[in-house]
C-alpha positions in Angstrom: 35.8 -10.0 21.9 39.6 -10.0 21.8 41.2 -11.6 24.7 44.3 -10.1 26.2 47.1 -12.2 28.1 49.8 -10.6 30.3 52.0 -10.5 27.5 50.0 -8.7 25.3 48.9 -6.1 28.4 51.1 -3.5 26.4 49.1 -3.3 23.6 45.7 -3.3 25.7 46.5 -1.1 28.1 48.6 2.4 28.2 50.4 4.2 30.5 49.5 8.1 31.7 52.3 11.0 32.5 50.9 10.4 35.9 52.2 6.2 36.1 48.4 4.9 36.1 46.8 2.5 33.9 44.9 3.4 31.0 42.1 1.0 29.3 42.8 2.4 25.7 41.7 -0.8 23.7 38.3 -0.6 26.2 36.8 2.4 24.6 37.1 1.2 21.4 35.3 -1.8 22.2 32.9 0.4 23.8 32.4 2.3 20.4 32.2 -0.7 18.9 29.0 -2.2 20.7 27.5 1.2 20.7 27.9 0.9 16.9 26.7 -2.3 16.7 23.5 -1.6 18.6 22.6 1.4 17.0 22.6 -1.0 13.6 20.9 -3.4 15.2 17.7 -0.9 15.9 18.1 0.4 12.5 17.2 -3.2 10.7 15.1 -3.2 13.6 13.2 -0.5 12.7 14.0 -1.2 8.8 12.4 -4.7 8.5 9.2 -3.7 11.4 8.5 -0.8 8.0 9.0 -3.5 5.6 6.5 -5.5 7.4 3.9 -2.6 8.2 4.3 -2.1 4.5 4.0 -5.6 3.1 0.7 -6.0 5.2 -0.4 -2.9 4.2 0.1 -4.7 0.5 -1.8 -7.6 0.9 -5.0 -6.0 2.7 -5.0 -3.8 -0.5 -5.0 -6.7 -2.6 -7.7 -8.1 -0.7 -9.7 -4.9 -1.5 -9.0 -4.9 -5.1 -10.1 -8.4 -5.4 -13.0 -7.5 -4.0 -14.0 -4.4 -5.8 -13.1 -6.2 -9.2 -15.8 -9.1 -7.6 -18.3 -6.1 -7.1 -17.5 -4.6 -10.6 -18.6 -8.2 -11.8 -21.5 -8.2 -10.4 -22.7 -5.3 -11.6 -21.9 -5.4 -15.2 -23.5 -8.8 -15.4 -26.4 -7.0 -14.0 -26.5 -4.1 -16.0 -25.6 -6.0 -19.4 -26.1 -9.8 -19.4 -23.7 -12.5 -18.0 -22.2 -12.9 -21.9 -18.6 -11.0 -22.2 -18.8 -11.3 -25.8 -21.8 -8.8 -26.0 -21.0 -7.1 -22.6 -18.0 -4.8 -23.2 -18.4 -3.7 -19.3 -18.4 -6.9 -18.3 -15.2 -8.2 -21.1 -13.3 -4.8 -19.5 -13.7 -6.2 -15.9 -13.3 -9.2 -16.8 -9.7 -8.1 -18.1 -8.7 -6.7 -15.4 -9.8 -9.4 -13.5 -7.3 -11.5 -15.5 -4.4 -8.5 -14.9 -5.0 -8.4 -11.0 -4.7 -12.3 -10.7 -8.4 -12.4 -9.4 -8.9 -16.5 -8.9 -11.0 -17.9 -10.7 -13.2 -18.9 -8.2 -13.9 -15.4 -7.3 -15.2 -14.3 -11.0 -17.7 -17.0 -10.7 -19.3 -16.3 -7.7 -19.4 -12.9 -8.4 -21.5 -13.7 -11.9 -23.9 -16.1 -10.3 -24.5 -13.3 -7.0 -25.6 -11.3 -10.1 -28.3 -13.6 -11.1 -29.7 -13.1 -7.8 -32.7 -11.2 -8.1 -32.0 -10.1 -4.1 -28.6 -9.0 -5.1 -28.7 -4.6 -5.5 -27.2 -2.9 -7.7 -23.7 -1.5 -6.6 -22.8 2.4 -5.9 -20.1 4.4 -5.8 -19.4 6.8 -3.3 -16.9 9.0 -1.4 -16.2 9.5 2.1 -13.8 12.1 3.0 -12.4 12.6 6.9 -9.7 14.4 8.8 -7.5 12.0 11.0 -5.0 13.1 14.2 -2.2 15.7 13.4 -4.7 17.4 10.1 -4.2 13.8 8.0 -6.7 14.2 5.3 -7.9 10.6 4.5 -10.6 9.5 1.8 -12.7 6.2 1.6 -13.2 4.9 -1.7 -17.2 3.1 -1.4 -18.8 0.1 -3.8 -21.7 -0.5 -1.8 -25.4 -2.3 -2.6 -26.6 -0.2 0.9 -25.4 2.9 1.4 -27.5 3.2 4.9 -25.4 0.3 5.7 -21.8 1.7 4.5 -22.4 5.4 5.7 -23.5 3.8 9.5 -20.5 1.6 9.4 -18.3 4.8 8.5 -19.4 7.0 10.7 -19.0 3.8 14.1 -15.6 4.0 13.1 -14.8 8.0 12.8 -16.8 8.3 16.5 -14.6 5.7 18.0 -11.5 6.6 16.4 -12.0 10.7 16.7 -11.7 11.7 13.2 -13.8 14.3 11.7 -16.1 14.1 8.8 -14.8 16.9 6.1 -17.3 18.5 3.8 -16.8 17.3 0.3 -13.8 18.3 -1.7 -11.9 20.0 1.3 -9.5 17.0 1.3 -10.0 15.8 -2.3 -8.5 18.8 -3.6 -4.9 17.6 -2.4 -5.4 13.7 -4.5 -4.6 13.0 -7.7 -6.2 9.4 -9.2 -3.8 7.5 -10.5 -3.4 4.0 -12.3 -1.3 2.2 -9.7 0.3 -1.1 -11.3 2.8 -3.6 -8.9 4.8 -6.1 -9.7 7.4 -8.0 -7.2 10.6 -6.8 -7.7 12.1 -9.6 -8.5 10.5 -10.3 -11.5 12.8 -7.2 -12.7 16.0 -8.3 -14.0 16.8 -4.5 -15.4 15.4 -1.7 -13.6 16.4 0.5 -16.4 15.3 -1.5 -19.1 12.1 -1.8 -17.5 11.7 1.5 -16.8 12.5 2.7 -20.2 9.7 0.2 -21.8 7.0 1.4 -18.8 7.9 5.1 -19.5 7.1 4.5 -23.5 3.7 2.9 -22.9 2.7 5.9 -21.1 3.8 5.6 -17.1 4.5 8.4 -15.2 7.0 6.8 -12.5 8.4 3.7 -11.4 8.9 3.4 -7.8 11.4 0.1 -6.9 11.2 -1.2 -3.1 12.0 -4.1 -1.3 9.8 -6.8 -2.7 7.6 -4.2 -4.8 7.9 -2.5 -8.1 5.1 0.6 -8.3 4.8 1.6 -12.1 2.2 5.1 -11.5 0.0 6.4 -14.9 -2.5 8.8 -15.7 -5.6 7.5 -15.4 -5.8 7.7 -19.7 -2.9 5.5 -19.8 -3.6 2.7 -17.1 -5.2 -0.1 -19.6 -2.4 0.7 -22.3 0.3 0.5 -19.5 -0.5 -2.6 -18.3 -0.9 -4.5 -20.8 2.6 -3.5 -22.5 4.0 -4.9 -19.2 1.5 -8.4 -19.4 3.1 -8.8 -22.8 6.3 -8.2 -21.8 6.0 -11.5 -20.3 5.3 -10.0 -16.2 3.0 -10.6 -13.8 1.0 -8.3 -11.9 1.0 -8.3 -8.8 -2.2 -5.6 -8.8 -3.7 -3.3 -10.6 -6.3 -0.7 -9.8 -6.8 3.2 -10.3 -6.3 5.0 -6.9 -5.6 7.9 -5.1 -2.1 10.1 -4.7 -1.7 12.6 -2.6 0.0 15.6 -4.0 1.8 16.5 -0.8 1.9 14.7 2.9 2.2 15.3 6.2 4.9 14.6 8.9 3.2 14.2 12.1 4.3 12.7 15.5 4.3 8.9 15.9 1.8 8.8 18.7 -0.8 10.3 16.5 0.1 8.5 13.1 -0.3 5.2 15.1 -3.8 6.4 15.8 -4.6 7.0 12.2 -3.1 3.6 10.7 -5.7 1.7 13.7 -8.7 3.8 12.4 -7.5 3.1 8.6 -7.3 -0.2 9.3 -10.7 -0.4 11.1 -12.4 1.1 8.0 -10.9 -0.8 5.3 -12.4 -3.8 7.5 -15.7 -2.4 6.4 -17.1 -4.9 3.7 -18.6 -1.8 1.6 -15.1 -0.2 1.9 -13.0 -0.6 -1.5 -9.9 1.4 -0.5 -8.9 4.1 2.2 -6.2 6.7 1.0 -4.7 9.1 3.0 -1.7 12.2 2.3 0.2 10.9 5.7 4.0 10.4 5.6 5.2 6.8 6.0 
């Protein structure tokens, strides 16, 4: 704050027709803090989304790393433990390797397939309404779908969704192959967007610390690898679900969604949880 001496009153103070003292420097100062406190709950707002959004990130990595575990186990199953005369298993395996799965994971997901108590793994669909008409879908890789479906359905009674009948909320989803890569592994956006968009990607979404390259499903594999041999490393990789439009809703009720989302993706059998709400 500028300080003012007697000799300087002049400048910090003016004089009305009517002889009394005006505080004409005050109100600028004034302006000033009010300026400086609405930016300061703008980054305060700004880096609370970057956070919800980062940790929204890294549970979905968790997921993928766990699906690609399930996938594992159920090639081996299906085909032998032997990648070279397994293609399921080689193509998991792959994008094992593309998804920065450690290795540590791989292996225990082959030797839980030599288990002859470990069940084969299903896929299957869940989809709900949340608060406000948010139409959410839960991706399932289960061995027990008793188990999963009970699990499910604890959460939508505690959380008061709604279970939708099938297809009344997949209709508005398109799958997509979802590739991300920290943005600072990008020197040129441009460049890099030119070399995505040749391989075959649909868009290339830059945030804060993540680049989101989006394909058809039919373009994923080739997509991904063009970028792994341009010398990147993915951050994850995985086919999901895009909602075609969204919905604005208040922030009581979207607060009530994210804490049931979050409940279900803690579901073990739960792969992924997608939903067409606005961030």
């Amino acid at each position: 704050m500028r300080e003012v001496g007697f000799v300087g009153l002049a400048g910090a103070f003016g004089t009305g027709g009517n002889g009394k003292v005006e505080v004409c420097g005050a109100n600028r100062t004034s302006e000033r803090v009010s300026r400086g406190r609405s930016r300061v709950v703008m980054m305060g707002r700004r880096s609370e989304k970057i956070k919800g959004r980062k940790e929204k990130q890294d549970r979905a990595k968790v997921k993928v790393y766990a699906r690609i575990g399930k996938l594992i186990t159920a090639a081996v199953k299906s085909g032998g433990a032997e990648a070279e005369t397994n293609k399921g298993l080689a193509d998991v395996l792959e994008l094992a390797r593309a998804s920065n799965v450690p290795k540590d994971n791989v292996e225990r997901a082959i030797q839980r397939a030599a288990s002859k108590d470990q069940a084969d793994y299903k896929e299957s669909t869940f989809e709900l309404y949340g608060h406000g008409g948010v139409g959410i879908i839960v991706d399932v890789l289960t061995d027990n779908n008793n188990r999963a479906a009970s699990e499910i359905r604890a959460v939508v009674n505690k959380h008061n969704l709604k279970i939708a009948s099938p297809g009344s909320v997949g209709f508005n989803f398109d799958r997509k192959g979802v590739i991300r890569i920290r943005s600072e592994l990008i020197k040129d956006f441009d460049e890099f967007f030119l070399e995505a968009a040749e391989a075959g990607a649909e868009d290339c979404l830059m945030e804060d610390e993540i680049c989101t390259v989006i394909t058809e499903v039919q373009n994923f594999d080739s997509v991904r690898k063009v970028l792994i041999a341009s010398g990147l490393s993915v951050d994850s990789s995985a086919l999901e679900l895009i909602p075609k439009t969204t919905v604005s809703i208040e922030d009581a009720e979207a607060d009530k969604n994210a804490t049931a989302i979050e409940f279900l993706e803690d579901i073990d059998d739960v792969d992924a949880v997608f939903s067409n709400m606005e961030d």
